[in-house]
Backbone as JSON, one array per atom type, in Angstrom:
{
  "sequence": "XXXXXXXXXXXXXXXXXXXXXXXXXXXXXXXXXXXXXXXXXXXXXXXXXXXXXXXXXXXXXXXXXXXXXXXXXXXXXXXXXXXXXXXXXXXXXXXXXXXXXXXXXXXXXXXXXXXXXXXXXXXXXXXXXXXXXXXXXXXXXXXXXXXXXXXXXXXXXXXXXXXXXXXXXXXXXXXXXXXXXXXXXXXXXXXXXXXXXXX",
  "N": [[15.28, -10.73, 5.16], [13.16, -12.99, 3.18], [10.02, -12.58, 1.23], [7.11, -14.37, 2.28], [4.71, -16.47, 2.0], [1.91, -16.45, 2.96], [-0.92, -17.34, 2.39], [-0.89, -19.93, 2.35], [-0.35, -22.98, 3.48], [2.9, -23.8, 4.88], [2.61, -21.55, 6.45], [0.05, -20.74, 6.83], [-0.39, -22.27, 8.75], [0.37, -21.79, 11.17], [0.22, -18.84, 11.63], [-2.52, -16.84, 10.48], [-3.19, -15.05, 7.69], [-4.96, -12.88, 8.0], [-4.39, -12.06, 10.53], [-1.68, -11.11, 10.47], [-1.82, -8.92, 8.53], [-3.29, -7.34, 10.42], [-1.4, -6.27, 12.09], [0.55, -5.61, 10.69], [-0.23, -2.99, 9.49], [-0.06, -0.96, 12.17], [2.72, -1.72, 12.96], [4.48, -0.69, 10.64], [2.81, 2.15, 11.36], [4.41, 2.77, 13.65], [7.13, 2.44, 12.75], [6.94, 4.97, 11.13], [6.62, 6.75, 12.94], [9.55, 7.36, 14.12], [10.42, 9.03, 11.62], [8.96, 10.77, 10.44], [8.03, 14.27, 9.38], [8.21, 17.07, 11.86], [4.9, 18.19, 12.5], [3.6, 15.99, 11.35], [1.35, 13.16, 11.21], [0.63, 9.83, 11.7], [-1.77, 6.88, 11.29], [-3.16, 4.02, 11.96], [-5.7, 2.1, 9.81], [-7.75, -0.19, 10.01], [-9.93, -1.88, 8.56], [-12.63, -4.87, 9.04], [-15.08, -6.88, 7.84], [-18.25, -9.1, 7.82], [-19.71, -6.97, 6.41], [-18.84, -5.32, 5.13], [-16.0, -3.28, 3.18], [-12.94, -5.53, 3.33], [-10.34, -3.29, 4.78], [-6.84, -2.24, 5.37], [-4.37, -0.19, 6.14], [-2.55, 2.92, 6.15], [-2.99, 5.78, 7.09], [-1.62, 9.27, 6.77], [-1.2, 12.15, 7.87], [-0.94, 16.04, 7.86], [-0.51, 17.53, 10.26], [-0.05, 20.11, 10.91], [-1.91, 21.69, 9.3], [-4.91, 21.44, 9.77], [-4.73, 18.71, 9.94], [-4.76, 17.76, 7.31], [-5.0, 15.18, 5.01], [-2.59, 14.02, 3.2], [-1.41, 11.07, 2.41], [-1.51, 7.7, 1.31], [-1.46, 4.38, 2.53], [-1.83, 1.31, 1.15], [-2.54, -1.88, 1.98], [-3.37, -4.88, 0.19], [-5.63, -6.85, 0.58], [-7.24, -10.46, 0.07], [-10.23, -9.48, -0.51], [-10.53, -7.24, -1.45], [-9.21, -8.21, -4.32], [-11.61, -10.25, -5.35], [-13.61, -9.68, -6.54], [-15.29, -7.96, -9.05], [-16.81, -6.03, -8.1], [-16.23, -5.29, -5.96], [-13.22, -5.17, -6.41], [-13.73, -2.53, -7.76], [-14.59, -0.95, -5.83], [-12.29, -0.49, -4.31], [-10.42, 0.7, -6.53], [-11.69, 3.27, -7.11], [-12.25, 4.28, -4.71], [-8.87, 4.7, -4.07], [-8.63, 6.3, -6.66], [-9.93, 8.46, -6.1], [-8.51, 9.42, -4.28], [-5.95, 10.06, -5.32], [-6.79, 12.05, -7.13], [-7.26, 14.2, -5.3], [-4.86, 15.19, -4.55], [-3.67, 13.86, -2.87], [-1.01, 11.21, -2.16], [-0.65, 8.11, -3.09], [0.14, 4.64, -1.94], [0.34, 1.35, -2.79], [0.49, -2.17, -1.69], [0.59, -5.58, -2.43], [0.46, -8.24, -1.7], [-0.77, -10.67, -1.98], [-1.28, -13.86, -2.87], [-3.04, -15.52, -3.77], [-5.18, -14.83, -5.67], [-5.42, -13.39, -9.06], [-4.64, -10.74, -9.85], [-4.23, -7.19, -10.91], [-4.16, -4.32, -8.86], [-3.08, -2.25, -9.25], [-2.16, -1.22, -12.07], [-4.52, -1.3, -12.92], [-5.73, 0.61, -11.98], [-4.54, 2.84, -12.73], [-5.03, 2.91, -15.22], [-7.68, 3.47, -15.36], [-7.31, 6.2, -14.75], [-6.32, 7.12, -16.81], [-3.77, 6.52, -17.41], [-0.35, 4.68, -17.57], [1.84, 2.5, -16.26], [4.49, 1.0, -17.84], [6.85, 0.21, -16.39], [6.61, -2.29, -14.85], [5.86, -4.17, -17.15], [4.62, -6.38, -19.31], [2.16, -9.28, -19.22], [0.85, -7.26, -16.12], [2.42, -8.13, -12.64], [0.98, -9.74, -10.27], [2.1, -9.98, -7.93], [3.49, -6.9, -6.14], [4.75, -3.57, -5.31], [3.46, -0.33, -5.44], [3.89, 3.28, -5.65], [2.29, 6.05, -5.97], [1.6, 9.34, -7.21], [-0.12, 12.59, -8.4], [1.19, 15.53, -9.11], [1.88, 19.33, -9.64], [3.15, 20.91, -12.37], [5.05, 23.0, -13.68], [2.86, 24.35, -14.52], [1.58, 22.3, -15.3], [-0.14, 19.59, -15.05], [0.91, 16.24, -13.76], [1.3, 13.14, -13.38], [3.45, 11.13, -10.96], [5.26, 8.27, -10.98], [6.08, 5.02, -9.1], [7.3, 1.56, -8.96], [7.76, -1.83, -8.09], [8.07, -5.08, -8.92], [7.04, -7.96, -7.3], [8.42, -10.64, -5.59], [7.97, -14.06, -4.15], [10.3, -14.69, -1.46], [12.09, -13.37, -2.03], [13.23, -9.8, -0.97], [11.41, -7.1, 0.28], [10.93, -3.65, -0.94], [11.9, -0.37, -0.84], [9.39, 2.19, -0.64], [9.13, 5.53, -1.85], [7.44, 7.6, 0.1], [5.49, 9.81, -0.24], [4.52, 13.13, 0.56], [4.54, 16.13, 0.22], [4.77, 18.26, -2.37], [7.38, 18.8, -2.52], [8.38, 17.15, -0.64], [9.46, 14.21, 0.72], [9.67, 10.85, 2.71], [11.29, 7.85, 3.3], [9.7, 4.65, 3.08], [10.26, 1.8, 4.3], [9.7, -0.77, 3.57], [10.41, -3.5, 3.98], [11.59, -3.67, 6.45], [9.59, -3.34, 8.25], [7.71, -5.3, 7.68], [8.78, -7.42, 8.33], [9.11, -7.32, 11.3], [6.67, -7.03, 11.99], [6.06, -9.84, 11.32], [7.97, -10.89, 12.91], [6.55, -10.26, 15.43], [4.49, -11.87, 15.25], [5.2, -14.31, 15.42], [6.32, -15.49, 13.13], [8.41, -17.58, 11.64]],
  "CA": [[14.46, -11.94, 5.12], [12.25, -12.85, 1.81], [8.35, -12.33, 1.41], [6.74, -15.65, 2.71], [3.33, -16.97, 0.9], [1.06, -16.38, 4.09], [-2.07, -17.57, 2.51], [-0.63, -21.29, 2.27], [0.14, -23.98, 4.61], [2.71, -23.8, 5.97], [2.56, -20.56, 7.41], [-1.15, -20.28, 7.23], [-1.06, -22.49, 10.06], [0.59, -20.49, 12.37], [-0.95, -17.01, 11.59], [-3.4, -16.4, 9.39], [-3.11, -13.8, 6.9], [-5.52, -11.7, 8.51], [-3.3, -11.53, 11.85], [-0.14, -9.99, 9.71], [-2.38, -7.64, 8.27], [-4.08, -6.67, 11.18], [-0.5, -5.83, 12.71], [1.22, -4.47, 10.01], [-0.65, -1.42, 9.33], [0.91, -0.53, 13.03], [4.05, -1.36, 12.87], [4.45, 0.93, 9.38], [3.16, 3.59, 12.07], [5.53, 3.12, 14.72], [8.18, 2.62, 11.88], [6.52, 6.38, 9.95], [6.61, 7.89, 14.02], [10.71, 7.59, 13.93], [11.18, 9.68, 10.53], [8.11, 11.15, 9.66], [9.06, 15.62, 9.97], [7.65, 17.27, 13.06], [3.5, 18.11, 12.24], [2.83, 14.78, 10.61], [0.98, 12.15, 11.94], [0.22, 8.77, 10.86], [-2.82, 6.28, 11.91], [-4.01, 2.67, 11.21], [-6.9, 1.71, 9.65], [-8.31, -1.73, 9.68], [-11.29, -2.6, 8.73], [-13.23, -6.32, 7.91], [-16.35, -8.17, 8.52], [-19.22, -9.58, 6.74], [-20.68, -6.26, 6.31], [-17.96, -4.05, 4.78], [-14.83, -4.21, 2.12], [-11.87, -5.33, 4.16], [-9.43, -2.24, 3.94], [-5.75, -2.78, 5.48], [-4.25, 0.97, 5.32], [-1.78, 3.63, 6.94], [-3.01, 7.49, 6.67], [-0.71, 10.17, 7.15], [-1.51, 13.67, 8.06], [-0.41, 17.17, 7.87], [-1.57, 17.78, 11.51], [-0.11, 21.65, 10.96], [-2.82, 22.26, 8.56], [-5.85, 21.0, 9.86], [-4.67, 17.05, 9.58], [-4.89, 17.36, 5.78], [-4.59, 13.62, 4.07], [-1.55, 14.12, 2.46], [-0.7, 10.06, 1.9], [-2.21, 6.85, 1.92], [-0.36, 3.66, 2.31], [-2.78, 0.41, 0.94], [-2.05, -3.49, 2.14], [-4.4, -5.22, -0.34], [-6.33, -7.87, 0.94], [-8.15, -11.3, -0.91], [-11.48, -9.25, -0.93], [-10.4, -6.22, -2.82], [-9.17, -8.62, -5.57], [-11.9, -11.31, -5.69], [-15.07, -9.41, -7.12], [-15.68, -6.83, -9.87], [-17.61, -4.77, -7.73], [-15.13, -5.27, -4.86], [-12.41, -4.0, -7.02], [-14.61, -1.17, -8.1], [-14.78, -0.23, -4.61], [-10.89, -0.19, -4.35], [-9.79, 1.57, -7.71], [-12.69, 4.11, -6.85], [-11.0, 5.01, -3.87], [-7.45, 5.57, -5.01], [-8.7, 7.31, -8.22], [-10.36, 9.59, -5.97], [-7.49, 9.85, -3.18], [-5.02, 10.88, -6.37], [-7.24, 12.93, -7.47], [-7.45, 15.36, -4.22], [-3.9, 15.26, -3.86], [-3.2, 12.6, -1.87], [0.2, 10.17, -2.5], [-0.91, 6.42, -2.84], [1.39, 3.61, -1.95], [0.62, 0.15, -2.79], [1.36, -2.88, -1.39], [-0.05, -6.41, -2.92], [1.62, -9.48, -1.08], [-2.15, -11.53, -2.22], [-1.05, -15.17, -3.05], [-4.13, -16.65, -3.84], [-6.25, -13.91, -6.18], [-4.3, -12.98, -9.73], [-5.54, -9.03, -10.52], [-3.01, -6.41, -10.26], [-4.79, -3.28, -9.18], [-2.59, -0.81, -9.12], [-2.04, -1.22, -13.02], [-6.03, -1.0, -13.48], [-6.51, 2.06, -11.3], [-3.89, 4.24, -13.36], [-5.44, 2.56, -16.51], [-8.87, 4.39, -14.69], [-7.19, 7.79, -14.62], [-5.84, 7.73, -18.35], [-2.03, 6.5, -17.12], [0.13, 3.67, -17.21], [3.27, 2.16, -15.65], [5.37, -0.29, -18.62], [8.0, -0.66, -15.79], [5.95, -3.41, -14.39], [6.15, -5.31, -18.0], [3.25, -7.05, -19.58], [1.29, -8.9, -18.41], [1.45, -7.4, -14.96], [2.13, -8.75, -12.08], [-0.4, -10.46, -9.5], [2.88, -9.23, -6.82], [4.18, -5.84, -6.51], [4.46, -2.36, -4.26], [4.47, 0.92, -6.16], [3.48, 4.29, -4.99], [2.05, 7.48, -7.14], [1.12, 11.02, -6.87], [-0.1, 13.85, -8.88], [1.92, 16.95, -9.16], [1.24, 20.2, -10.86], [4.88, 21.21, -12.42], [5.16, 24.12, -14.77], [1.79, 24.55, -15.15], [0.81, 21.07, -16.0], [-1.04, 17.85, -13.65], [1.56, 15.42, -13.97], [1.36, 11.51, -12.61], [4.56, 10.14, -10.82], [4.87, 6.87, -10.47], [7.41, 3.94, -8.67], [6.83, 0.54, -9.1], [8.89, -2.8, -8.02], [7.6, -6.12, -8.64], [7.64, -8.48, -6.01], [8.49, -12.61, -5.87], [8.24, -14.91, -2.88], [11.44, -15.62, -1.5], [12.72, -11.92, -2.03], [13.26, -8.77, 0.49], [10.28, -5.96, 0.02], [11.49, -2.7, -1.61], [11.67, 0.51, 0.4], [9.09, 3.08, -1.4], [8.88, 7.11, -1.68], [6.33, 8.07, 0.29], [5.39, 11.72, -0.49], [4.17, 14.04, 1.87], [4.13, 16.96, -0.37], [5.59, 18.64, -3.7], [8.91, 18.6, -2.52], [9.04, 16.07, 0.6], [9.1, 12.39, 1.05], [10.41, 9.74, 3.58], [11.58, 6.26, 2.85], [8.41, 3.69, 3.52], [10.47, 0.43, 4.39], [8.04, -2.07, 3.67], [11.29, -4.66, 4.64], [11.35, -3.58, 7.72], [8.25, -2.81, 8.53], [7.24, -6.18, 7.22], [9.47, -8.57, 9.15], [8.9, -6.83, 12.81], [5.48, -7.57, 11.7], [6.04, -11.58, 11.45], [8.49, -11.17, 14.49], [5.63, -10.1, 16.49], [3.57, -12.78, 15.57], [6.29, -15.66, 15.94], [6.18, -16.1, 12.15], [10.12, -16.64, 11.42]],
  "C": [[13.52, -11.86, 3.93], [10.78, -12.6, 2.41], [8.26, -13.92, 0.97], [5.28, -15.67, 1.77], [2.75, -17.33, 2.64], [-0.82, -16.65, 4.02], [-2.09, -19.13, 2.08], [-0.62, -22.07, 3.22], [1.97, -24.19, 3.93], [2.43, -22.78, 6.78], [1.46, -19.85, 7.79], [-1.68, -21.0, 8.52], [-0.78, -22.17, 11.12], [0.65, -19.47, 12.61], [-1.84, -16.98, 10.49], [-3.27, -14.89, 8.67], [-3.89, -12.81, 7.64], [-4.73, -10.8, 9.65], [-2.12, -10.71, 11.23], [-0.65, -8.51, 9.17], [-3.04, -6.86, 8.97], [-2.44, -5.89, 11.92], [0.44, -5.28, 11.58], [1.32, -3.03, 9.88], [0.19, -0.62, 10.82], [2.29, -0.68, 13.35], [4.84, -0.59, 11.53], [4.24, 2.09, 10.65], [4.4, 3.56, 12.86], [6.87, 3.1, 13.97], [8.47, 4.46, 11.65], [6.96, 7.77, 11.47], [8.11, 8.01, 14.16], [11.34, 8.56, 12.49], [10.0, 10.51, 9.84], [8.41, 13.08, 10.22], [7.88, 16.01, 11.17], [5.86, 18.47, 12.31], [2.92, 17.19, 11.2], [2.46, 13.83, 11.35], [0.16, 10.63, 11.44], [-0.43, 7.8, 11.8], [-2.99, 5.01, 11.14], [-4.99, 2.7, 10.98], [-6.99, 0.46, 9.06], [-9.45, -1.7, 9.72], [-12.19, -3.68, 8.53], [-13.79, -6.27, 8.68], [-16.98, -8.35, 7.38], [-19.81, -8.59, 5.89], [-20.06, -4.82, 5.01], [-16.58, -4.48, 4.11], [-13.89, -4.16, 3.31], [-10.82, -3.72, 3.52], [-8.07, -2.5, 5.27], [-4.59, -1.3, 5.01], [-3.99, 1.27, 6.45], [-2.15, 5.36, 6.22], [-2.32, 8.19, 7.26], [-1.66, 11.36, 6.94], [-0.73, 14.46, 8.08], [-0.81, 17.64, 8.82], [-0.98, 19.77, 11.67], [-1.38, 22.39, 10.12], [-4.35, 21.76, 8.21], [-6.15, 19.28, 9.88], [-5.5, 16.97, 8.77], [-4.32, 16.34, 5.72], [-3.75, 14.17, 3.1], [-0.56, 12.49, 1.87], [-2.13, 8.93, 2.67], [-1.33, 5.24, 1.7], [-1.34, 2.27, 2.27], [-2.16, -0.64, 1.21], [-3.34, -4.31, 1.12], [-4.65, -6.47, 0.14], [-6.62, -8.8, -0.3], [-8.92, -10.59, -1.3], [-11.26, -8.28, -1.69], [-10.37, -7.11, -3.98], [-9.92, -9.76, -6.17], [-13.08, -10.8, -6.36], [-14.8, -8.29, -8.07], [-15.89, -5.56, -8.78], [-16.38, -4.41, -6.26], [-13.17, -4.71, -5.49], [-12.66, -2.85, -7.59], [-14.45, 0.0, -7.13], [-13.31, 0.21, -4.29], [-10.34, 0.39, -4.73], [-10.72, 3.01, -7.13], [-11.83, 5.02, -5.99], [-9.48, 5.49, -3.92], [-7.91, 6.17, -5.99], [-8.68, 8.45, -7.05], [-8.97, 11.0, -5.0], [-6.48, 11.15, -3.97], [-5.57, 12.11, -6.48], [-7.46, 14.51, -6.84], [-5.87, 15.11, -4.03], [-3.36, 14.57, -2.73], [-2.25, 11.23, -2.57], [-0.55, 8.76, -2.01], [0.17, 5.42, -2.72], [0.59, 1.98, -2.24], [0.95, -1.42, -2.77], [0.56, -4.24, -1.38], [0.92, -7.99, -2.67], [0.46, -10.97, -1.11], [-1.86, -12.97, -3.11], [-2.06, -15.2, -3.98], [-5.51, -15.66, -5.15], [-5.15, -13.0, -7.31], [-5.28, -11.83, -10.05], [-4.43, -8.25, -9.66], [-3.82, -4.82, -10.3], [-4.37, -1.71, -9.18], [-2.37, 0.07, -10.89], [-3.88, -0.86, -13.64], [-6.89, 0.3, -12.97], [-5.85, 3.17, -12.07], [-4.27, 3.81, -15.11], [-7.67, 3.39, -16.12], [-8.57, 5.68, -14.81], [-6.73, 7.93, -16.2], [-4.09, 7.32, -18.02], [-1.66, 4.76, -17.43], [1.43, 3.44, -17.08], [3.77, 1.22, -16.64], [6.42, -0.97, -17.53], [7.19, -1.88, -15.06], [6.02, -4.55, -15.69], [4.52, -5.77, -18.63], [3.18, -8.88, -19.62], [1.95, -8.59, -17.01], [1.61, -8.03, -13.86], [1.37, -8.67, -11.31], [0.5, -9.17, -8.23], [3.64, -8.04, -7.08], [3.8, -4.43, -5.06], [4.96, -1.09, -5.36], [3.74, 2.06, -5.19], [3.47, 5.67, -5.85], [1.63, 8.81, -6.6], [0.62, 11.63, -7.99], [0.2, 14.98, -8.3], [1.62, 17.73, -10.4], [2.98, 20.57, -10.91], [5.0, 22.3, -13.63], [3.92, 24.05, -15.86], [0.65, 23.33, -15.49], [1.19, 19.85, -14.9], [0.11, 16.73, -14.24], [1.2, 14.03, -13.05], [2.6, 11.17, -12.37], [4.56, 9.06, -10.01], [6.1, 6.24, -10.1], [6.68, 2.95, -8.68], [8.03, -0.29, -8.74], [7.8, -4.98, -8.34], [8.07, -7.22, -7.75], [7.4, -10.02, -6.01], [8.55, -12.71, -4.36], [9.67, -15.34, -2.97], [12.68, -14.31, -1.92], [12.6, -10.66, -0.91], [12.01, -8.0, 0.14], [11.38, -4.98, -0.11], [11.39, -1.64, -0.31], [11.27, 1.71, -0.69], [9.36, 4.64, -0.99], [7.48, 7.07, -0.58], [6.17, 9.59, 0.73], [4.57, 12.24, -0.14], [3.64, 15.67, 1.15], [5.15, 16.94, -1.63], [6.8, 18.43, -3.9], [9.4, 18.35, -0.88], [8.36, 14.82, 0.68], [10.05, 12.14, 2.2], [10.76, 8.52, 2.77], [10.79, 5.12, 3.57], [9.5, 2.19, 3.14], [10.02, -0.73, 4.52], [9.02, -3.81, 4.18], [11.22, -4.94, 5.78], [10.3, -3.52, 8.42], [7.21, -4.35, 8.84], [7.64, -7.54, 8.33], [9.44, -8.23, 10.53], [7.81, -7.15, 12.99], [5.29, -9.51, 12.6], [6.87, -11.86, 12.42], [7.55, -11.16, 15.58], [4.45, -11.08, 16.54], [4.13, -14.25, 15.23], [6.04, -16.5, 14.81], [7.53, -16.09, 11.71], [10.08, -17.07, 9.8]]
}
């Protein structure tokens, strides 16, 4: 099934963007609890109000080793991409995530608000992705890491850009040096809008 435009009419009038994103982040887990290896554990986090940046996000753990953050899986909201300081607060956080070893994923399905921040957070660390094209796009899901590899901090990156009216990609999501799963953001996505009787 394609990616719908959920901050329009029509389909803003029978869920509101917030509702998809409030249920996504869990169905990604219950997706991540069928394939994720045995001492990992993965959690929702939602958070909005007046008071605080919306955040829209799936953390994974290493629950053998103290449930070390070993991944983070981002849904970007309007409010990340409508302010300076509110994308400040966003890039900030992934810089830092990368930065401790923690796999970032991605995932920018924001209609209504053109800023692509996944391209401005690895333009924050000293990196950049061309497979995205110039200029980049508004829509897209990629997912990065730093790895140390014969001695030397490396950045790897995936990227897909993403149109209305197309399937969602199915990213890496990397767990450690040498293990990933397959993050089906297709699936993941459309069980989503099944559950909230968006066809």
């Amino acid at each position: 099934m394609p990616l719908r435009d959920h901050f329009r009419p029509p389909l803003d009038n029978i869920a509101s963007w917030s509702e998809l994103y409030g249920q996504w982040p869990a169905v990604i887990v219950q997706q991540l609890r069928k394939i994720l290896p045995p001492g990992y554990v993965a959690g929702p986090q939602v958070h909005s109000g007046p008071q605080i940046e919306d955040e829209y996000e799936v953390r994974i753990h290493d629950a053998t080793r103290g449930r070390r953050l070993v991944a983070a899986i981002e849904i970007i909201s309007p409010a990340n991409k409508d302010r300076p300081e509110h994308r400040n607060v966003f890039l900030g956080k992934c810089a830092a995530l990368l930065q401790n070893g923690v796999a970032v994923s991605i995932v920018d399905v924001v209609t209504v608000r053109q800023f692509n921040l996944y391209v401005t957070m690895l333009e924050l660390i000293g990196h950049s992705d061309p497979t995205l094209g110039n200029p980049p796009p508004d829509l897209y899901a990629a997912s990065c890491r730093c790895v140390r590899r014969e001695e030397r901090n490396l950045l790897e990156t995936w990227s897909r850009r993403l149109e209305i009216g197309d399937a969602l990609p199915t990213l890496p999501l990397w767990l450690g040096a040498d293990r990933s799963v397959p993050l089906d953001l297709e699936q993941s996505y459309e069980q989503a809008c099944r559950d909230l009787w968006i066809s």
